[in-house]
C-alpha positions as CSV (number, residue, x, y, z in Angstrom):
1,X,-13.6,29.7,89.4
2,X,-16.6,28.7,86.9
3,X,-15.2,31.3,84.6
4,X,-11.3,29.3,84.2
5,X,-13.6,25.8,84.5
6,X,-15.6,27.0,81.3
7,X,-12.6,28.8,79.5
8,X,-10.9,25.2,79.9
9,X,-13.6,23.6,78.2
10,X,-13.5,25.5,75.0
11,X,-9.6,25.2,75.3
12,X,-10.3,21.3,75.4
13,X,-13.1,21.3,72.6
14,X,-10.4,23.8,70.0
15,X,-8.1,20.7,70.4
16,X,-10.1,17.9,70.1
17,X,-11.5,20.0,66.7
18,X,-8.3,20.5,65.6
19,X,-6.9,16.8,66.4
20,X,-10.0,15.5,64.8
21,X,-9.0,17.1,61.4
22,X,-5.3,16.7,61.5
23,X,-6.4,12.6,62.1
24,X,-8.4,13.3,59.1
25,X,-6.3,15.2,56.8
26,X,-3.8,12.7,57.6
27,X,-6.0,9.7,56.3
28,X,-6.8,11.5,53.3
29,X,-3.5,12.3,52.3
30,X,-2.8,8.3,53.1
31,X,-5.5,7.5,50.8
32,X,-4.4,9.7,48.2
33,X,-0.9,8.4,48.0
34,X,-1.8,4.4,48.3
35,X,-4.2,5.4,45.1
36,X,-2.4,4.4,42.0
37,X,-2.5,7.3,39.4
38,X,-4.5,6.2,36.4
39,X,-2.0,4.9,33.1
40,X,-1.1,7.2,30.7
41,X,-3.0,6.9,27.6
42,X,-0.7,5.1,25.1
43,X,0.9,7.2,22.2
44,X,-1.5,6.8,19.0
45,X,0.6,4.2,16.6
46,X,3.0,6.3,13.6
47,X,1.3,6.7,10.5
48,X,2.2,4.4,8.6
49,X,1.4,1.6,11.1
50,X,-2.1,2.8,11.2
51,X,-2.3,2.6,7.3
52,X,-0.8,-1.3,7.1
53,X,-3.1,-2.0,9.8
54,X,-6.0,-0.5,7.7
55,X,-4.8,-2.7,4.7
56,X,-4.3,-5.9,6.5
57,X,-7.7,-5.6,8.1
58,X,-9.8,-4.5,4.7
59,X,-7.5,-7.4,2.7
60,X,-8.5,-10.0,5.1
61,X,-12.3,-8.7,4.8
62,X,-12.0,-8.9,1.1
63,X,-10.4,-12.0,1.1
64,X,-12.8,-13.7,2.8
65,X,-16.0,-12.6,0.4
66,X,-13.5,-14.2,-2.3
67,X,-13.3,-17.0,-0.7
68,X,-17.1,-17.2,-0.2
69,X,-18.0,-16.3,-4.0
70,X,-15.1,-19.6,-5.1
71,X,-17.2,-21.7,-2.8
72,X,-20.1,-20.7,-4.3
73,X,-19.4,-20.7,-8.7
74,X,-18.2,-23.1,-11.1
75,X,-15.9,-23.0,-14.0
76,X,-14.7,-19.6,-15.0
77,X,-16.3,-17.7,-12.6
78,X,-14.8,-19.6,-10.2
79,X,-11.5,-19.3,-11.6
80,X,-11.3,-15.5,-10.9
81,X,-12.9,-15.6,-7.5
82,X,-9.8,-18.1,-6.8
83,X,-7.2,-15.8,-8.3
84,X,-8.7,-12.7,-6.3
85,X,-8.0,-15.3,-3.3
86,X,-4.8,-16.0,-4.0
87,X,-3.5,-12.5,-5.1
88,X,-5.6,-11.3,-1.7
89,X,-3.7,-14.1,0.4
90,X,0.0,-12.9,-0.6
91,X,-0.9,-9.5,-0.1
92,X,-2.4,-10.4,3.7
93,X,0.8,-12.1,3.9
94,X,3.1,-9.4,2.9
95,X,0.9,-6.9,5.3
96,X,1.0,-9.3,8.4
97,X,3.5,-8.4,11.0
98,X,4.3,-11.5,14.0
99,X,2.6,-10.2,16.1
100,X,-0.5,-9.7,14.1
101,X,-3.0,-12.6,15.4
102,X,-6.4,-12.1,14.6
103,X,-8.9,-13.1,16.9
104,X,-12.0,-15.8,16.7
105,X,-13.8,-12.6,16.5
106,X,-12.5,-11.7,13.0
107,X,-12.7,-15.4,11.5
108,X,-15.4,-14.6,9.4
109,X,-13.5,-11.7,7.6
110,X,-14.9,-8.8,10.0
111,X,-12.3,-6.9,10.2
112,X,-13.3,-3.5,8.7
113,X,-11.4,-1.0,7.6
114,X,-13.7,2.0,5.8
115,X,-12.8,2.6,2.2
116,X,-14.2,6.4,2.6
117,X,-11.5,6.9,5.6
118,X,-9.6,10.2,5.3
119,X,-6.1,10.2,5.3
120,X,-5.9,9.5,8.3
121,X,-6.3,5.5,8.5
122,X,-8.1,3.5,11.3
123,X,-5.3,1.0,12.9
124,X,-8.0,-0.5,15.2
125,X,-9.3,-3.4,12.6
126,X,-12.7,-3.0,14.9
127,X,-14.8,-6.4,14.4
128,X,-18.2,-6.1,12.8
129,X,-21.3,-8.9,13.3
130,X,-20.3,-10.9,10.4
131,X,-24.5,-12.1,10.5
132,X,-25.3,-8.6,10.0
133,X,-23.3,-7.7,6.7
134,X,-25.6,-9.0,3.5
135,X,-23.6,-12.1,1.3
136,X,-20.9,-11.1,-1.3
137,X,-21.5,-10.2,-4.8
138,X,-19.0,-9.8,-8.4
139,X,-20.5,-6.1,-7.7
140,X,-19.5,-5.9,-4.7
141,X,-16.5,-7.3,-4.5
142,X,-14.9,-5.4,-7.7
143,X,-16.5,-2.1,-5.8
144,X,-14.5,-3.2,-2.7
145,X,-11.0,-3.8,-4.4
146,X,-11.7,-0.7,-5.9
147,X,-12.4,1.3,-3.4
148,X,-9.5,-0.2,-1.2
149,X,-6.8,0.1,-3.9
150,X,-7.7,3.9,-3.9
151,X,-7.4,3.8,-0.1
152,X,-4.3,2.5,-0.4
153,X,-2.6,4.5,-3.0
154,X,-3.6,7.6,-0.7
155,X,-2.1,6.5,2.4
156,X,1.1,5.5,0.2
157,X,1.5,9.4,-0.7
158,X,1.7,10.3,3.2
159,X,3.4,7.0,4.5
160,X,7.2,6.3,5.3
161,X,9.2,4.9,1.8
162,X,9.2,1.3,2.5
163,X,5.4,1.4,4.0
164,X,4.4,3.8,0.9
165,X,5.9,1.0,-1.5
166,X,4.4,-1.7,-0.1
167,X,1.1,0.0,0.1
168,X,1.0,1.2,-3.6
169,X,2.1,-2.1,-4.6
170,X,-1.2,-3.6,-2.5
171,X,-3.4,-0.8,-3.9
172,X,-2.1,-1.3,-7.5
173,X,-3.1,-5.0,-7.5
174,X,-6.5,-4.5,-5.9
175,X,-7.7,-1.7,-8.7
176,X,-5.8,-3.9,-11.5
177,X,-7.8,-6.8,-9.9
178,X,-11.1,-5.2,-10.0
179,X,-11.1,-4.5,-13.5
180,X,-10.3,-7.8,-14.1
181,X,-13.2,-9.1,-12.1
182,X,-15.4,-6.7,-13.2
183,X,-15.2,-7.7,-16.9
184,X,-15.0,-11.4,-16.2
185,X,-18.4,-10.9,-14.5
186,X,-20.2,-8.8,-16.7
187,X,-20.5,-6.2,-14.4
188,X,-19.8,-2.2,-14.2
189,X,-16.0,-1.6,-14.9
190,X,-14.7,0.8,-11.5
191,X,-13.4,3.9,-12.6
192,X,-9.7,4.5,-11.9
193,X,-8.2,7.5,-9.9
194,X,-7.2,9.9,-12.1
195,X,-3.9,10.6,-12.7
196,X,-2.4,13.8,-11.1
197,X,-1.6,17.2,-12.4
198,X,2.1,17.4,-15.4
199,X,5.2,17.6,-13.5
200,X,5.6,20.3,-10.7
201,X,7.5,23.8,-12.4
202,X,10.6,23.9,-11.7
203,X,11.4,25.9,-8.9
204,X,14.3,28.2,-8.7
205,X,16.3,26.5,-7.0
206,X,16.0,22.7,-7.3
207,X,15.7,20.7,-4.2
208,X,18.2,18.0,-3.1
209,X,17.3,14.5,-2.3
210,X,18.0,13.4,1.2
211,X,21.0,11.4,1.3
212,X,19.7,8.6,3.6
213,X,16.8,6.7,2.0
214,X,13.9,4.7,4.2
215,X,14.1,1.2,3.9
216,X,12.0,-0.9,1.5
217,X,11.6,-4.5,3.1
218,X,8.1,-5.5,3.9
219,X,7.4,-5.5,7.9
220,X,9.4,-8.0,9.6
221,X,11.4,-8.9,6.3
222,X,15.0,-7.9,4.9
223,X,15.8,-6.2,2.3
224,X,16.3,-8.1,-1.3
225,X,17.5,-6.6,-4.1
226,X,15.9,-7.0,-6.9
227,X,16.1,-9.6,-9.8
228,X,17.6,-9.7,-13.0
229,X,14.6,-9.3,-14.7
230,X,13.1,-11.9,-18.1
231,X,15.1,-11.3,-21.6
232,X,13.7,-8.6,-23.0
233,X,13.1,-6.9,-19.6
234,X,14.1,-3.2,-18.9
235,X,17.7,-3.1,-16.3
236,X,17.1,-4.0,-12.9
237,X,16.8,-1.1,-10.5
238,X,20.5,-1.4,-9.3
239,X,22.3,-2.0,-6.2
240,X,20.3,-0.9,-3.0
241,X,23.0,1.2,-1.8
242,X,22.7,3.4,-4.4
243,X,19.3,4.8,-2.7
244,X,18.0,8.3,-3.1
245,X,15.3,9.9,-5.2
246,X,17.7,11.7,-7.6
247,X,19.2,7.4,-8.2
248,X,15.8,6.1,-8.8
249,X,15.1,9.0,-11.2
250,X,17.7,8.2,-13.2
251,X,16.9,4.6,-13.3
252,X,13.2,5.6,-14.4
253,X,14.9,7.7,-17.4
254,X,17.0,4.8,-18.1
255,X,14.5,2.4,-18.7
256,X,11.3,4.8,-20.2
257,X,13.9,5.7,-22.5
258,X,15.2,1.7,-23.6
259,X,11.1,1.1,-23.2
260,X,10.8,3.9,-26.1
261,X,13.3,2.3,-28.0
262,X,11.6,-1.1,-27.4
263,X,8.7,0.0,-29.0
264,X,10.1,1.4,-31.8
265,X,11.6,-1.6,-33.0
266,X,8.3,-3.7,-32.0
267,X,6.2,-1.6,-34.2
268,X,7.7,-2.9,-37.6
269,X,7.0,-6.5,-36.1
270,X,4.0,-6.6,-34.4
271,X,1.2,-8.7,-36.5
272,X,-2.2,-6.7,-36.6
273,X,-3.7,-3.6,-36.8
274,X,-5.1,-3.5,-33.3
275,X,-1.9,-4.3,-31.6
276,X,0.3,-1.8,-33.8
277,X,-2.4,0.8,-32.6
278,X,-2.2,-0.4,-29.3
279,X,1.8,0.0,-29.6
280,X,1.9,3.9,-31.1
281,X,-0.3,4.7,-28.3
282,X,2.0,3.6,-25.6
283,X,4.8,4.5,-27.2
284,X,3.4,8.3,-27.1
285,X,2.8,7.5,-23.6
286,X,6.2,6.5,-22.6
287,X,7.7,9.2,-24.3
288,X,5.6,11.7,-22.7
289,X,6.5,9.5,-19.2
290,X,10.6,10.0,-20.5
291,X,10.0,14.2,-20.3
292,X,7.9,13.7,-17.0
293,X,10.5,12.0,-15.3
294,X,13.4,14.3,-16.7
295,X,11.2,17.3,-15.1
296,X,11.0,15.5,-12.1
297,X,15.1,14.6,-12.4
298,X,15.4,18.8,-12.3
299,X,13.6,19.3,-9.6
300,X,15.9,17.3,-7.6
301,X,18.9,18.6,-8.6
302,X,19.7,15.2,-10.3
303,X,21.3,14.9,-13.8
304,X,19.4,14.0,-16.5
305,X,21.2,10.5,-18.1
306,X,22.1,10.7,-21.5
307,X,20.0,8.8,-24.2
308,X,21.6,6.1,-26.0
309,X,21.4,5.7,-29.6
310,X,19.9,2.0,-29.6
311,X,19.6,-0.7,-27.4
312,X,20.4,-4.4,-27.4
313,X,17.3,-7.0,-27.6
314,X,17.4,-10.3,-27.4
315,X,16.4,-12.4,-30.6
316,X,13.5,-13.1,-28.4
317,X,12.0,-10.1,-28.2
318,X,12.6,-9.8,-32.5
319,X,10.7,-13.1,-32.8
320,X,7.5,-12.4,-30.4
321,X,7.3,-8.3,-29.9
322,X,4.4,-8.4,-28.2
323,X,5.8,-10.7,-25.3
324,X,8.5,-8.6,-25.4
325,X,6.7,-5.7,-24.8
326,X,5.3,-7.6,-22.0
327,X,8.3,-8.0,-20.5
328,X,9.9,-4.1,-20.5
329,X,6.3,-2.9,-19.3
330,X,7.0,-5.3,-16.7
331,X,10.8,-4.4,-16.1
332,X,9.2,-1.0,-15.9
333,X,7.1,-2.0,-12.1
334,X,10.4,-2.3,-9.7
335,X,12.2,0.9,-10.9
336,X,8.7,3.2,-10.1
337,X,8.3,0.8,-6.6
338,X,11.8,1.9,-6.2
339,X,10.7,6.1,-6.7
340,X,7.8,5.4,-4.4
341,X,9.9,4.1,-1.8
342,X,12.4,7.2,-2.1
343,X,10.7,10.6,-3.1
344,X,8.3,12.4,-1.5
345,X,5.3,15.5,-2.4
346,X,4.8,15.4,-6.0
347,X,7.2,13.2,-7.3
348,X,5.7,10.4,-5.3
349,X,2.0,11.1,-6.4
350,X,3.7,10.9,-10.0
351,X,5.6,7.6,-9.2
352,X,2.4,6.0,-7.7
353,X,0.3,7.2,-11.1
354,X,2.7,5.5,-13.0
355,X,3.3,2.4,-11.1
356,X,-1.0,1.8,-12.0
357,X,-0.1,2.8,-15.6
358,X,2.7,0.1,-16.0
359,X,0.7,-2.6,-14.3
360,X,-2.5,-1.8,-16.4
361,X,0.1,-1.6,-19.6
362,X,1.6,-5.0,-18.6
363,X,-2.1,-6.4,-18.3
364,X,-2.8,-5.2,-22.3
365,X,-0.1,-7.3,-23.2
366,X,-0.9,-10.1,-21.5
367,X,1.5,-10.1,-18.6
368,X,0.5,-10.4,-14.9
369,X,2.1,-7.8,-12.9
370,X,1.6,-9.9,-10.1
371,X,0.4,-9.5,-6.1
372,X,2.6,-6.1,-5.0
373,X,3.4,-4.9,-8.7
374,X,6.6,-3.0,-8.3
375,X,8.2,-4.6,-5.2
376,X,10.1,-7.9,-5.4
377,X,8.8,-10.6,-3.0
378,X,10.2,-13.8,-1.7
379,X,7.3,-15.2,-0.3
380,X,8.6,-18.2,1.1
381,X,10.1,-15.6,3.6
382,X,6.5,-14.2,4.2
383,X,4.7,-15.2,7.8
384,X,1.8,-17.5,7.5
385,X,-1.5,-16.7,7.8
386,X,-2.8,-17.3,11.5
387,X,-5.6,-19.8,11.1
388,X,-8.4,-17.7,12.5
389,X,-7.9,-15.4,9.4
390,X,-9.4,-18.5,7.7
391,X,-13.3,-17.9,8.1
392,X,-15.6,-20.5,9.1
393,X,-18.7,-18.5,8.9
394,X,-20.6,-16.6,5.9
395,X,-18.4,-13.9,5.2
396,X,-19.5,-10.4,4.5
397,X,-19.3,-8.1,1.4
398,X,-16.9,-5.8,0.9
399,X,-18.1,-2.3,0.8
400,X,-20.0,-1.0,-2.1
């Protein structure tokens, strides 16, 4: 009898053990389900977005030591401080998407964007104590364009067409602009990148280009065609539907080639010996830029236009060669924005050299190639800048 009595009480002790961890296996497993699963890490942005981000942030930062070194001259120094303003407003403008709303945080131009980034760009914009960075200098400024328009022209090689135009065009004016600066102040001269290796051999078989092209309208912006451009002026890019790289090549032998011819005629007109030096040496230049971009026409499988005899120029341009001259090295900027936009590997590194070489071309002769040299902008259709990217505080220097 004490033996079933005790034999019971295990029995009764098993299932109280094993009802005890059902009841808590059961409120585990309750637990575990109410638990919401931690979000997903979102998907890093494309490319391209993190290299406009970059831009934006680094324009607005140089922008704002602009604004602070215009505040602070007089006269002619401040009238380059104010064009470095202006050119970095447009730009700021042409990189700003709707959404993009600074913070209070980056009023005081913090936004950072580092000029010795890889090619793989920062889209964060992180803010920086803006009491922390040291006051802007003409050094430093003309260091920071210079180092940003590099920046810039690197991301453009890897980035999609439109992005890679917009961001040459950006890192074109910043390089152009810190030369500028650099001898209106006095100070060191930044070295430009160097220009890349001849045109690619051609391969066996040429490559063709892709039939659809990227788009080329600035973020949150149609497309425009281009203008007719001033008397004088090279022929416009032509109609957008016509986009591919083998087009734009074409267009590029097209008007090095009426450019050459351009020259030609200017040299029996132009009035001094420096500028008829100055001439022969860019007309060697675009001739050597009408075999490069025949090489490059091979490579894509595209045929090489024919060159015409002569060209029409307006009396114009017979009267005042050296403004004319102006005006084709300008015609020159939307038909390389154009290749940018639509090739890829080495023909876009070739495009992007010589999208800086006709801006600094159009500079000798006195033209100004403008904000985004190389890409036609309405900017009455550009967003406004949100107020905060107005500082209020001492701004800090660009990066040396």
């Amino acid at each position: 009898m004490k033996e079933d009595t005790r034999e019971s009480r295990r029995t009764a002790s098993y299932f109280r053990y094993a009802l005890a961890a059902f009841a808590a296996l059961l409120v585990l497993s309750l637990g575990m389900t109410l638990i919401p699963r931690p979000a997903p890490e979102p998907p890093a942005p494309p490319f391209s977005e993190q290299a406009r981000a970059s831009a934006l942030a680094e324009t607005l930062r140089l922008r704002a030591a602009s604004q602070q070194l215009a505040a602070d001259s007089s006269g002619a120094q401040r009238l380059i401080y104010s064009r470095t303003v202006t050119l970095l407003t447009t730009q700021a403008r042409a990189l700003l998407l709707p959404s993009d709303a600074p913070s209070s945080d980056d009023a005081g131009g913090a936004l950072t964007a580092p000029p010795d980034a890889g090619p793989s760009p920062s889209a964060s914009g992180s803010a920086a104590p803006a009491a922390a960075a040291p006051l802007a200098t003409a050094p430093s400024l003309a260091a920071g364009l210079s180092a940003s328009g590099r920046l810039r022209l690197t991301h453009a090689q890897t980035a999609d067409g439109g992005m890679a135009r917009l961001l040459a065009a950006v890192g074109t004016a910043q390089l152009v602009q810190a030369v500028a600066l650099a001898e209106a102040s006095g100070t060191a001269v930044p070295a430009l990148p160097p220009a890349p290796a001849g045109p690619p051999a051609l391969a066996a078989a040429c490559r063709p280009s892709p039939n659809a092209a990227p788009s080329s309208a600035l973020p949150g912006q149609a497309a425009t065609a281009s203008p007719v451009p001033a008397e004088g002026a090279a022929p416009p890019p032509g109609d957008a539907s016509d986009a591919s790289a083998t087009a734009a090549l074409g267009r590029v032998v097209r008007t090095e080639v009426e450019t050459v011819y351009g020259y030609q005629v200017a040299l029996t007109r132009l009035d001094g010996q420096a500028a008829g030096q100055l001439a022969r040496d860019l007309l060697a230049r675009h001739e050597a830029l009408v075999d490069e971009a025949e090489t490059h026409s091979r490579v894509y499988c595209a045929p090489v236009p024919p060159r015409e005899p002569g060209y029409a120029l307006d009396a114009s341009f017979l009267k005042n060669p050296a403004t004319g001259l102006a005006s084709l090295e300008a015609g020159t900027l939307p038909v390389y924005g154009d290749l940018v936009a639509l090739s890829d590997g080495p023909t876009r590194q070739w495009a992007i050299a010589s999208l800086l070489g006709a801006a600094q071309r159009a500079v000798r002769w006195g033209s100004d190639p403008g904000p985004v040299p190389g890409l036609v902008l309405d900017t009455s259709q550009l967003p406004p800048l949100p107020e905060t990217a107005t500082p209020t505080a001492s701004p800090s220097s660009p990066p040396a």
